[in-house]
C-alpha positions in Angstrom: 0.0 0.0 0.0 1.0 3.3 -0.3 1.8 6.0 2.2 -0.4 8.7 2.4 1.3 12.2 3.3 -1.7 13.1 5.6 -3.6 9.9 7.5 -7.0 10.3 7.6 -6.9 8.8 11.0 -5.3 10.1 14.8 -1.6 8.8 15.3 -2.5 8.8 18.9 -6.0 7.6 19.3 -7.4 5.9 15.9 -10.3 8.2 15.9 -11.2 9.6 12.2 -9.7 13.3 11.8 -12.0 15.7 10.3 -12.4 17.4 7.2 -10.1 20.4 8.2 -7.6 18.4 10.1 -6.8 16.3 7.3 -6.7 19.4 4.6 -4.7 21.4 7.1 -2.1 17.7 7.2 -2.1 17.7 10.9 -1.7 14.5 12.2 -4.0 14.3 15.6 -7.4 15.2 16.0 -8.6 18.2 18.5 -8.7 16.3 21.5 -5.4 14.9 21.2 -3.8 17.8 20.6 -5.0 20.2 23.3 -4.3 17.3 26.1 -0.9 18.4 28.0 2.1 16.1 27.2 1.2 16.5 23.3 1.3 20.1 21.6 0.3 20.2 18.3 0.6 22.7 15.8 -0.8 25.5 17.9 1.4 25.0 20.9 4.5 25.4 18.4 6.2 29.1 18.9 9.1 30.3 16.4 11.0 33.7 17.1 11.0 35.7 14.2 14.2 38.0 13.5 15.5 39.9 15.7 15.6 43.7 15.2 18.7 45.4 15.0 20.0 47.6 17.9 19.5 50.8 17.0 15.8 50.5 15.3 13.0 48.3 13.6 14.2 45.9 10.9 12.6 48.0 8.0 14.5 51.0 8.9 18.2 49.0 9.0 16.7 47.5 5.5 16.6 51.2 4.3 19.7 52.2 5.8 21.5 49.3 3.8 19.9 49.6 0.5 20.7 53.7 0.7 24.1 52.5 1.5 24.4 50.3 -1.8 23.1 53.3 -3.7 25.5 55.7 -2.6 28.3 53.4 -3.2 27.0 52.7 -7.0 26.7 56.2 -7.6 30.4 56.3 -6.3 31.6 53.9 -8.7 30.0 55.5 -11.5 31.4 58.8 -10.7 34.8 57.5 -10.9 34.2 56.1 -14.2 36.1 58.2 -16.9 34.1 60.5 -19.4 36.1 59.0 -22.5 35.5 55.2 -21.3 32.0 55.9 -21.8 31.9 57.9 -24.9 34.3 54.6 -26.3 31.2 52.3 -25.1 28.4 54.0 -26.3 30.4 54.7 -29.8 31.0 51.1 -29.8 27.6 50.2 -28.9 26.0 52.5 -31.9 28.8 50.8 -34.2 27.6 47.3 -33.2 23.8 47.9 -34.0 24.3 49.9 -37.1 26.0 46.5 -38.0 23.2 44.2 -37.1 20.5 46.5 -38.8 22.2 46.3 -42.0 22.7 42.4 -41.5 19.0 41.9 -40.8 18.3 44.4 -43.8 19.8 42.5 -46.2 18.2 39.5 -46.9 14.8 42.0 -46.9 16.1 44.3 -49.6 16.7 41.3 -51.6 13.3 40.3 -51.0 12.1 43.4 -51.5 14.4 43.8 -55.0 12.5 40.5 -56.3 9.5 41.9 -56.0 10.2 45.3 -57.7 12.1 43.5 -60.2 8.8 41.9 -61.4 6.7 44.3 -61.1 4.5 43.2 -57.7 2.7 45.9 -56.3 2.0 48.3 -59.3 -1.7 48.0 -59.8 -4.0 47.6 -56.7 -6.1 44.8 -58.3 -3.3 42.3 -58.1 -3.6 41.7 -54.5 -7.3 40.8 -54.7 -6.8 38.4 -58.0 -4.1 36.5 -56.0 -6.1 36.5 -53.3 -9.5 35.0 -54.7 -6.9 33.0 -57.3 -5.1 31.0 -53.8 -8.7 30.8 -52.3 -10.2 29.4 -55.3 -7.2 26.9 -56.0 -7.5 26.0 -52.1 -11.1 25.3 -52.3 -10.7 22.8 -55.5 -7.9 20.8 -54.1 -10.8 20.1 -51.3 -13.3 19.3 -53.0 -11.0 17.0 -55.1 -9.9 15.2 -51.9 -13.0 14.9 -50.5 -14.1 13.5 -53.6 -11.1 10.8 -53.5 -11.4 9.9 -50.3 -15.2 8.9 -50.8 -14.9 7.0 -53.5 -11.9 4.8 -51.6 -14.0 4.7 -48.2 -10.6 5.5 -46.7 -11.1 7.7 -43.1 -10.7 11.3 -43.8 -7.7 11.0 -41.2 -5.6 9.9 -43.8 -6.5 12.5 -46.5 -6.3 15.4 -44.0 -2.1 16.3 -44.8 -2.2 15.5 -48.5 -5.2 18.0 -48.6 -3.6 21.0 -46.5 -0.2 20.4 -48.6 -2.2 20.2 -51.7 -4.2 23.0 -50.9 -1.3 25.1 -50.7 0.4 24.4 -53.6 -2.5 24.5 -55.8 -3.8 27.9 -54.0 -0.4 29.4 -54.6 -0.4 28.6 -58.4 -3.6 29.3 -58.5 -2.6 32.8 -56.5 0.3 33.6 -59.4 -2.4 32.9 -62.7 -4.8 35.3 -60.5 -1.6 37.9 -60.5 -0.9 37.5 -63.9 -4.5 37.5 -65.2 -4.4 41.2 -63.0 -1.0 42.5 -64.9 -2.8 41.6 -68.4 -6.2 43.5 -67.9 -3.9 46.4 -66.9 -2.0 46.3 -70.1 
């Protein structure tokens, strides 16, 4: 059997603790507790910390954090005035560098895109749009279709169908864009 970490019983007298006893994990019910020769978890006294000499506790707390203040404002002082013109110069080099690394790979992006000509007309958006939603919708229906006429579950159709969907939505998407560029020419 396993051990419990409250017993539902009295370690002293067998007697069935109550509700709150057991909740609260005390092991002996009311009565045996308040007899003499067994204190339980009320008779149980812990000093707390002692206060300091010369006042409360919350007043030496203050005393020592204005302490630790004072001396960091020390150590700063003493800091040179060219040490921290050299850091902050070499912390404005540093993420000048990492801008233009993270920029990079978005101007080439964005150089694709001008390079073909997205973004020109404002009906292109909405012909790629309806195009992937339209290419979507019949790579559904054509799964659905194929998986009733194998009576296989539709478990096993689900991934083809979301990876077919996509694919056939975004070629779908770039006829939709293309149909848009030639009604604008």
């Amino acid at each position: 059997m396993e051990e419990t970490f409250a017993r539902a019983r009295c370690s002293s007298c067998g007697r069935g603790l109550a509700f709150e006893e057991w909740t609260r994990g005390l092991e002996r019910c009311v009565a045996c507790s308040g007899r003499p020769g067994n204190p339980g978890p009320a008779a149980t006294y812990v000093r707390g910390p002692a206060a300091p000499a010369g006042g409360s506790l919350r007043s030496s707390a203050r005393a020592q954090a204005a302490a630790t203040y004072a001396q960091h404002e020390r150590l700063v002082d003493e800091i040179p005035e060219e040490l921290v013109d050299e850091l902050v110069a070499m912390l404005e080099a540093e993420a000048e560098r990492r801008k233009s690394e993270v920029s990079a790979p978005q101007a080439a992006f964005e150089e694709m895109l001008e390079e073909i000509g997205f973004g020109r007309s404002p009906r292109e958006l909405q012909w790629a749009v309806w195009g992937f939603a339209g290419g979507f919708a019949m790579n559904v229906v054509l799964a659905k279709y194929a998986q009733m006429t194998t009576a296989s579950s539709m478990a096993e159709f689900v991934m083809p169908m979301l990876f077919g969907g996509v694919l056939a939505g975004a070629a779908c998407a770039a006829i939709g864009w293309g149909l848009a560029r030639l009604r604008e020419r």
